[in-house]
Every structure is written in C-alpha cells, then in structure tokens.
N, C-alpha and C positions, 0 to 999 in steps of 0.2 A: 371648800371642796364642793365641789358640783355630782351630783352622783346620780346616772338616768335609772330607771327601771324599770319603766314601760315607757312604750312610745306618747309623746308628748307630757311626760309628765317628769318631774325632774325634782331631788330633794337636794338642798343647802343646806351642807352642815361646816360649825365653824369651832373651837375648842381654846382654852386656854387652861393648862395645867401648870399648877401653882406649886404642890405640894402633895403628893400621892398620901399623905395624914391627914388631907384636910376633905372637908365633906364635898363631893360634886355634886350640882344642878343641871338639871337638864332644862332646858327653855324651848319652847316651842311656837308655831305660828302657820299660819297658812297664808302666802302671797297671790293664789289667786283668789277672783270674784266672779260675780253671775255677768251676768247680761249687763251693759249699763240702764238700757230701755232710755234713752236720750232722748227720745221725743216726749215724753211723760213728765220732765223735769222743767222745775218753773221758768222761765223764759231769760231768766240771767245767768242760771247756773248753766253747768256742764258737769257728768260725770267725769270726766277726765282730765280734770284740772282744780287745782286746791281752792276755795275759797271759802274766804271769813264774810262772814253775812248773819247780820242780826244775832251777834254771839252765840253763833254755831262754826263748825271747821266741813265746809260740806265736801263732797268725792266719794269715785264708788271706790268702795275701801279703808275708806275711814276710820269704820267703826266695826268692819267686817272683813278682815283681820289686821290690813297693812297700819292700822294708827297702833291698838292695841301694841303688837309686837315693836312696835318702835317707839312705844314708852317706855318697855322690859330693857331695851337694848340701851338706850338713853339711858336710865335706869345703871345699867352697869356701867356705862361709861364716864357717869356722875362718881361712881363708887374706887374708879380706879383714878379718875383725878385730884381725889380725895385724898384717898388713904395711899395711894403708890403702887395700891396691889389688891385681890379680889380676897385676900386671905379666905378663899374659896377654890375648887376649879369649878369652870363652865364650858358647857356644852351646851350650843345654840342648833334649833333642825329648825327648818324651814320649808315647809313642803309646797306644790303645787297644785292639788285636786283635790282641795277638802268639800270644796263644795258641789266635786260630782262622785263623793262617799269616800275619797281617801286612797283610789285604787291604789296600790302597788306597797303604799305607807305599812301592812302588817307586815308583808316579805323580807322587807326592807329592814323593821327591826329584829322579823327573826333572824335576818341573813348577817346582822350587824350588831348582837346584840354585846359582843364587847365592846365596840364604839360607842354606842349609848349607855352603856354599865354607868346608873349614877345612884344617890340616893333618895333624890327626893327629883320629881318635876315641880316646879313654879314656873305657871303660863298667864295667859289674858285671853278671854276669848267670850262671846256674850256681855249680857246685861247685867248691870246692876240691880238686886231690889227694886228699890227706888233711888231716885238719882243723886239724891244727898246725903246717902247711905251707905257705907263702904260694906263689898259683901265679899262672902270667902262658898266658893262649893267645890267637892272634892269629887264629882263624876257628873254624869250625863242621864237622863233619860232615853232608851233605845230608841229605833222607828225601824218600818218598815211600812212601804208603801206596797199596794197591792191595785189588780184593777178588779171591780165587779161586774159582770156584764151577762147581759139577756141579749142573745144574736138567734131570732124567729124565724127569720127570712130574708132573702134578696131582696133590696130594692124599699122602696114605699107604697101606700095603695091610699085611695082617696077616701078618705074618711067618712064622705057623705054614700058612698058605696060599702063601705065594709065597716063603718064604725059599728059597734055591738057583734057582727060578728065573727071578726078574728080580733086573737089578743095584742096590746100594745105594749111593747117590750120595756115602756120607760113608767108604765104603770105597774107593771111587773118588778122591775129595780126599784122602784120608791118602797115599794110596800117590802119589800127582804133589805132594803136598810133600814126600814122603820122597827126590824125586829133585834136587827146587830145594837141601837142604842133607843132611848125610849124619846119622848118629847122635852128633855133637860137635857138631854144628851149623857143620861146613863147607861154605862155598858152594861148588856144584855147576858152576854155570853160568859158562861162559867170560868171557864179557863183565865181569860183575859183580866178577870177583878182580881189586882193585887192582896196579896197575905204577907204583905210582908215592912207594914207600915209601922214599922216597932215603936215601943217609948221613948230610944233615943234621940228617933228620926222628929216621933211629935214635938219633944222636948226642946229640941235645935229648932223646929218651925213654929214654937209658940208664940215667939214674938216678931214674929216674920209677917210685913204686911206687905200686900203686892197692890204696885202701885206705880203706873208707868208713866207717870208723870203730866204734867199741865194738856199734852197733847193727845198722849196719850188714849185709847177708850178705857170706858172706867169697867174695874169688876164688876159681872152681872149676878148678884146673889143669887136667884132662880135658876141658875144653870148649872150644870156638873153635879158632881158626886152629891147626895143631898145632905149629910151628915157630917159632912166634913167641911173643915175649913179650908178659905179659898189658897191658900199655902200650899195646905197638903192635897189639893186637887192637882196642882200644877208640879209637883214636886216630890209627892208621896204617893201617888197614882196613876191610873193610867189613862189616856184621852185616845176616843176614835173621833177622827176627823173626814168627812167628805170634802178632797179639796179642788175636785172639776166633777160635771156631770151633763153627758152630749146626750142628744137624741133628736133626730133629725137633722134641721140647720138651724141654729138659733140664733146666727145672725138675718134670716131670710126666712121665714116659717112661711110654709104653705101647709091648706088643710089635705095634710095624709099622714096617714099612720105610719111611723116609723118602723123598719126592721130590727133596728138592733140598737140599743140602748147599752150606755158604758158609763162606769163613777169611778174617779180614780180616788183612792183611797187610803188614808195611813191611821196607824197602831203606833203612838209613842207609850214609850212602857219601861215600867222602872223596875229593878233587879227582881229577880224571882220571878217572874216571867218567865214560863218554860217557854223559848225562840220557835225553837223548831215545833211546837204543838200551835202555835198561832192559828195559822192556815189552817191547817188540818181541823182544828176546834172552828175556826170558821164556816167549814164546807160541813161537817156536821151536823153544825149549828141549825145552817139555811134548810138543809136538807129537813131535821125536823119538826120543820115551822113550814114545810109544805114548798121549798122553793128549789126544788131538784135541775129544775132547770137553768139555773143561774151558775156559773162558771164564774173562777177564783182563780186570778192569774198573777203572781209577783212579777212586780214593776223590775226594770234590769239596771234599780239603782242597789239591790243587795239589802240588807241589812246590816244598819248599826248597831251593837249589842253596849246594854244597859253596865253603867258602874257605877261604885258609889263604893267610897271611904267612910269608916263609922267617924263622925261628928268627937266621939271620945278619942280619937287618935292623937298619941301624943304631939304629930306634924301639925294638926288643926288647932290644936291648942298654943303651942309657940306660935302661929302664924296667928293667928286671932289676938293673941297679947300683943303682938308687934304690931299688928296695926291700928290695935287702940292707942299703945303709945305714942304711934306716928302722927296718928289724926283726933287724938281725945274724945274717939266717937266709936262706939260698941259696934263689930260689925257682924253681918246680917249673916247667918250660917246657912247653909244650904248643904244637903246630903248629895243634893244632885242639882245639876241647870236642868230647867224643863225644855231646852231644847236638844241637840244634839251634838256630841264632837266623838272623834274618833278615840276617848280617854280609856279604850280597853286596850289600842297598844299598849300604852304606856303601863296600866294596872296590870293586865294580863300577860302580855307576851313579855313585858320587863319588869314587872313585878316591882313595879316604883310606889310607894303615895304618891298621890295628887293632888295637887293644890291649884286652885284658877283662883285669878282676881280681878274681876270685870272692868274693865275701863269706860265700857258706854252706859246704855240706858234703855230702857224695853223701845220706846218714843223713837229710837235712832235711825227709825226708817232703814234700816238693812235689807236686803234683796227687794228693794221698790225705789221709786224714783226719790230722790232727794235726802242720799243718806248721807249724815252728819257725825260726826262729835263734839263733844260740849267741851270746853277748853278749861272749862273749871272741874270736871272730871279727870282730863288729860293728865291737867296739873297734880289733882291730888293723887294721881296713880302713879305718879312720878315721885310722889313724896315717899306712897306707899310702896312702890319697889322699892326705892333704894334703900328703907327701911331694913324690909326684910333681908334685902343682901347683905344691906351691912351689918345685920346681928347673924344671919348663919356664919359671918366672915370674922366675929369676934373669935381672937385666942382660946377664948374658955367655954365655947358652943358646944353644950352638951343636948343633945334631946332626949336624953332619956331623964334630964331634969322635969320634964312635961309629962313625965308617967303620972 
C-alpha cells in the first residue's frame, strides 16, 4: 500500500496477519537519502550504483537506511521459508523524508493508528558500537538546529578605515558562543545539562566502549563532559555543536569588516530536556552574559524530540538474550543512539517498546561521499534478525517470562 500525505513525500506500508493470538511487529525504514555529492566520491565509485570494493558494499544508502531495512526484510523472508510461516503477524512502514525530519510520519500514525496497532517495533537504523559488537538501543537522542546571528549593518566597510572603530559582527558571534560551551565543549547553559543520567542508564553504559573503528577518528579524552565517561557523553548527555559559521566571503576574503555574522547551530539532547525551554534558556542565557544583540532563530527543519526505553524492559532483556544466543557475543546496550530518528512516533504517539539493531558502523561514511556497508555486518544482522523473529514466532513466546 502506497499512502501520500504531503506532497512529495509518500509512506509504504505492507502487513501480514497470521493469527490475531499471535504478537505483532512493526518494522520500519526510511527509503530516502541526502545529496549523493558525486563529485566527492573516489574516482571508481558512484553513489548510485552498488559496488563491492576492498570488502566494503559502497552506495548512497547503503548504510543509511536502504541496506539496513533490507536485512530486516531478508530477515523475514529467511523466517518464512523456513518454518512455512511467521508464527508472528508483521507490519512493514517505509517512509520517505527521514532525512529532511520525518514530515508528515507523526500525522500519519495518529491518523492510522489502528493500522500500526502492534506490540513491540524491531528496526535497523544507525551504528553499531563498535563494529564487531552487536548492539541493541531502544530510543534516540533529540536535536534541534537553530541559527545565531549578529546582523550590524548593510553592506561591508574597509577595515583599514574603520577597523577599531565600529564593531565586527563575527567577533561579536565568537565571543556569545564561547559563553553557550566552554573550551572542551562544555555546556554552559543551566537548563541545557541533563538530570537525568540515572543508574540504570550508567549501568547499561558501563561496559560500552565507543569506538568507530580502524578508520574511524579516535575518542578525544580532553573534550566533552569532564567527569563523565566517553559513553555517557554521547549517550547520557547532551552536545552543542557549531556546525557552519559565515561572515563575510570566505571563499574570497577581502580586507572589510563584515555586516553580519551567522552560526548555524544544534542542541542533541537526551530525555528530560525541557524542548520548548531550549531556546528560550538560550536567549536568556546570551542576554546575561552581555550579548543582547545577538538574535536566535530555529532552523525550519523542527525538532526531533528525545526517547528512550529503560534498559530493564522486559523487551530489552529477551532481545539481548536472543542475540547472545544468535552471535555468542554479549551485546552493547544503549539507552539511546546518539544520533537521531524519529523513535517518538513509535514510543509516543503508538506507545510501542522500541527496539533498533544497527547493521552498520560509526566509519560508514553516511551523509558524505563514499558510504558503505561492511558485508560481514550485513551477514550477522541477518543472522541476528532472523533470530529474533524466530524466537517472538515460537509457540510458547511469552514476555512477560523476561520480567
């Protein structure tokens, strides 16, 4: 079933009911992707065409969302050639605009939330841990992007004429970001430092080492939260990021003082987090530190709002045993992905558990040139779904044996 809901954006949903006794899963995925940026990509490849090279699976998609979802799907398709049957029902959605915020996907399950009525979701979407590490995380850390900006005046003025005596708008923006995080990149701002890093969350992240692999960059000890581990920086916390900053031409500098000065800017943020006090704690913020004149604008990609499943969920715990038995290898708990997905549909407006189980690796180059997946990943996510499906699809599948 093909279902539109705003212009150009479009959800796939596809269903097989088995048994109205038997438990449903929802599965989910995102079919599009960013930019290919084709000129950026090493001189053999092409985003748009599959290719195995230097045991990697390269394409834009790969790893960001189209491989993932078509492990899950593989996955069930293994399971019914198997056994005859899902001894499950399933529910597959497939949307199109995750990665320009999900539009239209929350209306869409309040409008449909009988259609979705399942019990548990099992998806793919992000990184693994480490890449030899099978990992399980049951929500998201939020974001919202914002812009910061100092706009003085029209125009530019020659530096050698007015330098010293008017002010430069990009020195003015350096110095009111320098007061939002420190020189580790601690946040500053009261509101913004999470309260809400509980025992369970430490306890699920105590043996959690992050670690993106051979190509990866390596964790910088000296940076982020200082007291914390590098886990719970990324996972138990929250990061301010500057991620452009214009002033003038900076492809083409000449000496004049710029007018106006802009940092676009994001807040990833994990549960408790008051949303709507962000901004507002930010413009307070600047203000008492002397910087009134700097203007706080949300970016018009919205906000993603923070979720997270407790780690003691009975759903965490069968799915954590299943896939030790799948792969003989303990895997990596996560309260939350430190990046983003849209997992408050699912948590909130359908009130499901959540379950992801990453099929790539931090290294997979997603949204830059030359994203891949590793085939020896693929494979064991292939082992590891059909695991899982096949034990929620056992006769005698209880969950409440996992209390």
């Amino acid at each position: 079933m093909k279902i539109p809901i705003q212009r150009q954006v479009q959800f796939f949903f596809g269903s097989r009911h088995e048994n109205s006794n038997n438990k449903t899963v929802l599965t989910y995925g995102h079919g599009d992707v960013i930019r290919g940026q084709e000129e950026r990509w090493e001189p053999d490849l092409v985003p748009w065409e599959l290719k195995v090279q230097n045991n990697k699976i390269y394409g834009r998609g790969t790893a960001d969302n189209k491989g993932q979802h078509t492990v899950n799907i593989g996955a069930l398709k293994s399971i019914l050639e198997t056994r005859g049957c899902l001894g499950f029902n399933s529910k597959i959605l497939i949307e199109t605009g995750e990665e320009s915020g999900s539009p239209g996907l929350a209306d869409f399950a309040r409008q449909q939330k009988e259609l979705l009525a399942s019990d548990v979701l099992i998806s793919s979407d992000g990184p693994r841990l480490q890449p030899e590490r099978p990992t399980l995380f049951m929500g998201s850390r939020g974001s919202i992007v914002f812009d910061i900006e100092v706009n003085l005046r029209n125009g530019a003025h020659h530096s050698g004429n007015w330098g010293g005596l008017i002010a430069n708008p990009a020195l003015i923006l350096s110095n009111a970001l320098s007061v939002i995080a420190d020189k580790r990149g601690q946040i500053q701002i009261p509101e913004w430092r999470p309260k809400t890093l509980t025992n369970s969350v430490r306890m699920a992240l105590a043996d959690c080492e992050v670690d993106g692999g051979e190509e990866g960059p390596r964790v910088e000890q000296d940076w982020g939260e200082k007291n914390l581990t590098p886990a719970e920086r990324v996972f138990g916390w929250n990061s301010f990021e500057i991620l452009a900053f214009t002033a003038g031409i900076p492809e083409r500098p000449v000496n004049a003082i710029p007018g106006t000065a802009k940092a676009r800017c994001q807040l990833r943020f994990v549960v408790g987090t008051e949303v709507d006090d962000i901004l507002p704690a930010l413009v307070r913020h600047l203000e008492k530190e002397g910087f009134s004149n700097v203007t706080v604008t949300p970016a018009d990609r919205g906000v993603m709002q923070a979720t997270r499943l407790d780690p003691d969920s009975p759903w965490v715990k069968w799915a954590a045993n299943s896939i030790k038995e799948t792969t003989k290898k303990k895997p990596a708990i996560l309260p939350n992905l430190g990046g983003g997905l849209p997992n408050d549909v699912f948590s909130e407006i359908l009130g499901l558990p959540t379950l992801w189980v990453p099929h790539s690796y931090a290294s997979c180059s997603q949204h830059a040139p030359n994203e891949h997946m590793l085939p020896e990943i693929a494979r064991e996510g292939l082992e590891i779904m059909a695991g899982l499906f096949w034990d929620i699809g056992l006769e005698d599948f209880e969950i409440a044996t996992y209390q």
